[in-house]
C-alpha positions, 0 to 999 in steps of 0.5 A: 721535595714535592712543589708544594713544599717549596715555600712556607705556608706562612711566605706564600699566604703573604705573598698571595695577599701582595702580588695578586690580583683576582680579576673577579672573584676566583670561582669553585670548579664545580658549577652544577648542571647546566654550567661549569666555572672554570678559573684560568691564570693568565701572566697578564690582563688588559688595561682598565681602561677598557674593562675594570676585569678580564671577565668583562672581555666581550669576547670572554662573554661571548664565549660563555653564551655558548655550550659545549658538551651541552653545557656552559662556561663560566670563566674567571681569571687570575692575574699577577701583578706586573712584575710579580708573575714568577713569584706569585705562579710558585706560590699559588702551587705552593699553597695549594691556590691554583686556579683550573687552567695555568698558563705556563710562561712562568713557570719554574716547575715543569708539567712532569713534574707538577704531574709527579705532585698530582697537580695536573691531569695527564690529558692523554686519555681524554684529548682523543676523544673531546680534543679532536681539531686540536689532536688533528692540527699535531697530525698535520703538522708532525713537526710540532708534535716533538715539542708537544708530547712529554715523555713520562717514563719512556711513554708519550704523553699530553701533559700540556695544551700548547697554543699554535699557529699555522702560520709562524708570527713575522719577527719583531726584530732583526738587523736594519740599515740606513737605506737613504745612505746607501742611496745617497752616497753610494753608486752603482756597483757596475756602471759607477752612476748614482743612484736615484731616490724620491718619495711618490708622496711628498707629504708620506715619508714612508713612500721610499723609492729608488734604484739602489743595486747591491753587488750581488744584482739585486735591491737587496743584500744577500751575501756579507760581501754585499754588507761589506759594499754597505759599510764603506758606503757607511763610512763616506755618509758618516765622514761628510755628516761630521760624524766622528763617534759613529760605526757601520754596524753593532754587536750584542755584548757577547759577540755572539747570539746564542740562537745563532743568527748572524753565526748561522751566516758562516756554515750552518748552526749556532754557537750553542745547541743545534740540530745538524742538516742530518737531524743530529744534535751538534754543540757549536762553541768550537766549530770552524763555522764560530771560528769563521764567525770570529775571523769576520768579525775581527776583520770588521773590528779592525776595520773599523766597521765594528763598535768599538764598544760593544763588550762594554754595553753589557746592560742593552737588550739584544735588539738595543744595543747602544740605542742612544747613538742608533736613534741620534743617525749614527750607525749605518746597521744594527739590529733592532725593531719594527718601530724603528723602520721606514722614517719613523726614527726621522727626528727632524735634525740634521743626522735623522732628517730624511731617514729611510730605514730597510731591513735586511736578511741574514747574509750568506758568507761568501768571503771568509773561511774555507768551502765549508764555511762559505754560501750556506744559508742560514739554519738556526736563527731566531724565530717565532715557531708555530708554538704560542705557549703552553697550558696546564689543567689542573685537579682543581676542575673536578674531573667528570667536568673534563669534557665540558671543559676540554670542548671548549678549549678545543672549540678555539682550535677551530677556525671560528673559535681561533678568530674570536680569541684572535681578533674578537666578534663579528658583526653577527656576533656582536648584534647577538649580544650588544656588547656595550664595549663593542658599542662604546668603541663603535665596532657595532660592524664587529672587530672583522670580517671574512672574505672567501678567496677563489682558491677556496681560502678566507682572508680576514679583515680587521676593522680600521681602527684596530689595525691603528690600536693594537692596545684596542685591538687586544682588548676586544680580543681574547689573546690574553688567555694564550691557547687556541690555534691561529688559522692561515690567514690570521697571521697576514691580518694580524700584520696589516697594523704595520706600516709597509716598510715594517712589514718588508722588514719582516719579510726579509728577517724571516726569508731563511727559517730556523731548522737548528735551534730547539724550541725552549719549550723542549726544555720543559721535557727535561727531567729535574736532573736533566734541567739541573745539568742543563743549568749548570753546564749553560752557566759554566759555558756562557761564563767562558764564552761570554768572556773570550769570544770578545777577546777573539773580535777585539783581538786580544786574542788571535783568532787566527792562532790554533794554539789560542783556539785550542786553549779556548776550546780545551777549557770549553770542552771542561764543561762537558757541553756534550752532556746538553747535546745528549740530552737534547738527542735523547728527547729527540730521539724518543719522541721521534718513536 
């Protein structure tokens, strides 16, 4: 059934009416002969508190000074309410009430499947010639092109825009660790002596230093061995803290995570869908390097060292599992977020007071399983990619204003056009408008400026006050509308508003990088068939894993049984995971031609 007719005219008109806003009125496309009205829906808009509509943005304005293809650009946007973004981008489809450009992070319909209802524009024959910098950037870097191109009958084809970044966005999350217990309580691992720690500040709590050394000679952990180290010394901290409802590290309620991460640590891969060293799509559910993964965290879970509770918290986000007790000072490792490193969780009570928290890399097995299983480092994680997210242009922009229009969005593939997206005016740029939001916030220098490097690189510099308001900073920035390419050098700008632990943080969260789980912006290249049999057999497998993986940590089941894996791995095989890995293969395959 073509999208449109999806929902009833009479449900859409309703819902249009209660789950929209237009941030202005929404324009037509054709604006006569000096300027092209474009409307854009966006998943989300800025706080009123700085403009009443998006069109008031500064760097918007700015923008619509400018010509390309000798005219210019009058931008209008659509934004859902919160909450409703799903809804509200199904039923403007359905109802024939677009707007010229959709982001497409709400999406339920794919951009080959809008190109079958006539909604979208096959870009193909037109990026070549009015998209060049961003047609440059897919061939500098051919291992986004995979994600980029849609297949459409057995053809390769620009459906979607994609916003990219040169260099990939540190993580927000990832496993963190009590630092000051590792230092207070534990001892060098050779030589047996304390270890020493201070802050070069008295009066900053984020001027951490000390000596720790972990066992593998470095300061810090590298292989589960050296986690291990950590959580016997997790265990004195929380004996002599009294703490009797504590553990030294956390799970997601699964047991596992679908993108890999602490799995990857036992041989490579993840426990779903997967791309082998070779190039190969593999599906991980009954491998020996999950079953390895298992092993470990039984042991963990005999031990001790393991929550006791994690099947149970099935309503935590991943990156909060059981945040109560992690934020009360009583868990030693977890996985969690940027706010919660350095001293930020330092509470001022006995179990927070003086807290330092590291983050830490995903370890290097060095312990359990066999040769294949051990000192692998880590290839499916979850990561940030170079894709920021895709677009769509629609036949609501008529198509002899194709080039107007696919210059100016090419224009933000520049490094010039990028910046104004990604942080905002210059000074030189401001002093050509006088924007009065600008001036209202005292950015009357700009929201940055560039500095030209000796190796011939620019490093840009943000104003202070919005590296301190990231809110701020977005609003005197484009990033709502998500297109546009981030040059080298803005990803360290844009991280200058963490504080220096958060930063290290990251570091060590991104040190190995995702070579084996699929972008998910390649399912948007499945056929209808294809991502109805995706769903299904996700669903099917999730269940059935989801269900015994936990038994196998908690040991209700025995992990250690080749009849209990095989009857595990006989109902998962049921499902026919193989028909997901063909079809991942399949794409693979074609778009490699």
């Amino acid at each position: 059934m073509k999208t449109r007719k999806l929902i009833s005219i009479v449900l859409c008109l309703m819902m249009i009416f209660s789950v929209t806003v237009l941030f202005g009125c929404q324009k037509g496309e054709n604006g006569g002969d000096s300027t092209v009205k474009v409307s854009y829906w966006i998943g989300v808009g800025e706080d009123s508190t700085y403009y009443a509509t998006y069109e008031e943005n500064p760097a918007v304005k700015y923008l619509e000074t400018l010509k390309f293809n000798d005219k210019k650009i009058d931008l209008s946007f659509m934004v859902p309410l919160a909450g409703s973004e799903r809804d509200n981008f199904n039923t403007l489809l359905a109802t024939d009430e677009y707007a010229g450009i959709l982001n497409m992070s709400f999406a339920s319909s794919s951009p080959i499947e809008m190109l079958e209802d006539d909604i979208i524009y096959d870009l193909t024959p037109y990026v070549e010639q009015y998209m060049p910098n961003y047609m440059k950037i897919l061939k500098d870097n051919p291992q986004v092109a995979n994600y980029v191109y849609s297949l459409v009958n057995v053809e390769k084809k620009i459906l979607s825009l994609y916003a990219l970044t040169e260099e990939v966005l540190g993580n927000f999350m990832g496993y963190l660790y009590r630092r000051d217990w590792v230092a207070k309580y534990g001892t060098h691992p050779t030589t047996g002596k304390p270890f020493t720690y201070s802050l070069t500040d008295p009066n900053n709590k984020e001027s951490w230093t000390d000596d720790v050394v972990f066992p593998s000679g470095g300061p810090d952990p590298v292989y589960i061995s050296d986690w291990e180290w950590m959580f016997k010394i997790f265990e004195k901290a929380q004996a002599d803290l009294g703490i009797t409802d504590g553990y030294m590290i956390s799970s997601y309620f699964k047991g596992y995570n679908e993108a890999g991460g602490l799995n990857s640590s036992f041989g490579g891969g993840n426990p779903t869908w997967y791309r082998n060293s070779d190039g190969k799509m593999e599906f991980g559910g009954a491998s020996n390097s999950l079953r390895t993964y298992l092993q470990c965290m039984n042991t963990w879970y005999k031990n001790g060292w393991l929550d006791k509770g994690f099947a149970e918290r099935t309503s935590d986000q991943v990156y909060a599992v059981d945040s109560a007790n992690i934020h009360m000072g009583k868990v030693g490792m977890w996985i969690g977020r940027r706010a919660e490193t350095g001293a930020q969780m330092d509470a001022g009570d006995p179990l927070t007071s003086g807290i330092m928290v590291y983050g830490a890399r995903f370890p290097i097995n060095d312990i359990y399983g066999s040769a294949a299983e051990q000192m692998k480092e880590p290839d499916s994680l979850y990561q940030y990619s170079q894709l920021r997210g895709s677009n769509v242009i629609t036949k609501k922009i008529p198509e002899e204003d194709l080039p107007t229009v696919l210059t100016f969005l090419d224009f933000l593939y520049t490094p010039e056009g990028g910046a104004i997206a990604c942080f905002g005016l210059t000074k030189e740029q401001y002093e050509e408008t006088k924007d009065p939001t600008y001036t209202k916030y005292n950015l009357i220098n700009g929201a940055y400026r560039v500095e030209k490097q000796a190796d011939g690189s620019n490093k840009y510099i943000r104003d202070e006050s919005l590296i301190s308001d990231n809110n701020l900073a977005s609003a005197m920035a484009a990033k709502r509308m998500p297109i546009g390419y981030y040059a080298k050098g803005f990803v360290p700008a844009l991280n200058a508003s963490y504080l220096p632990n958060a930063q290290k943080a990251m570091s060590e969260w991104d040190y190995y990088t995702n070579k084996g789980t699929p972008d998910r912006m390649l399912r948007e290249q499945f056929t209808p068939d294809e991502s109805a049999l995706y769903s299904k057999v996700y669903a099917n497998v999730d269940t059935h894993m989801s269900a015994n993986l936990p038994k196998f940590i908690k040991g209700s089941l025995d992990i250690n049984s080749d009849e209990a894996w095989q009857s595990y791995t006989k109902m998962l095989n049921k499902y026919s995971p193989e028909k997901v890995t063909a079809i991942y293969q399949r794409l693979f395959d074609a778009l490699a031609q």
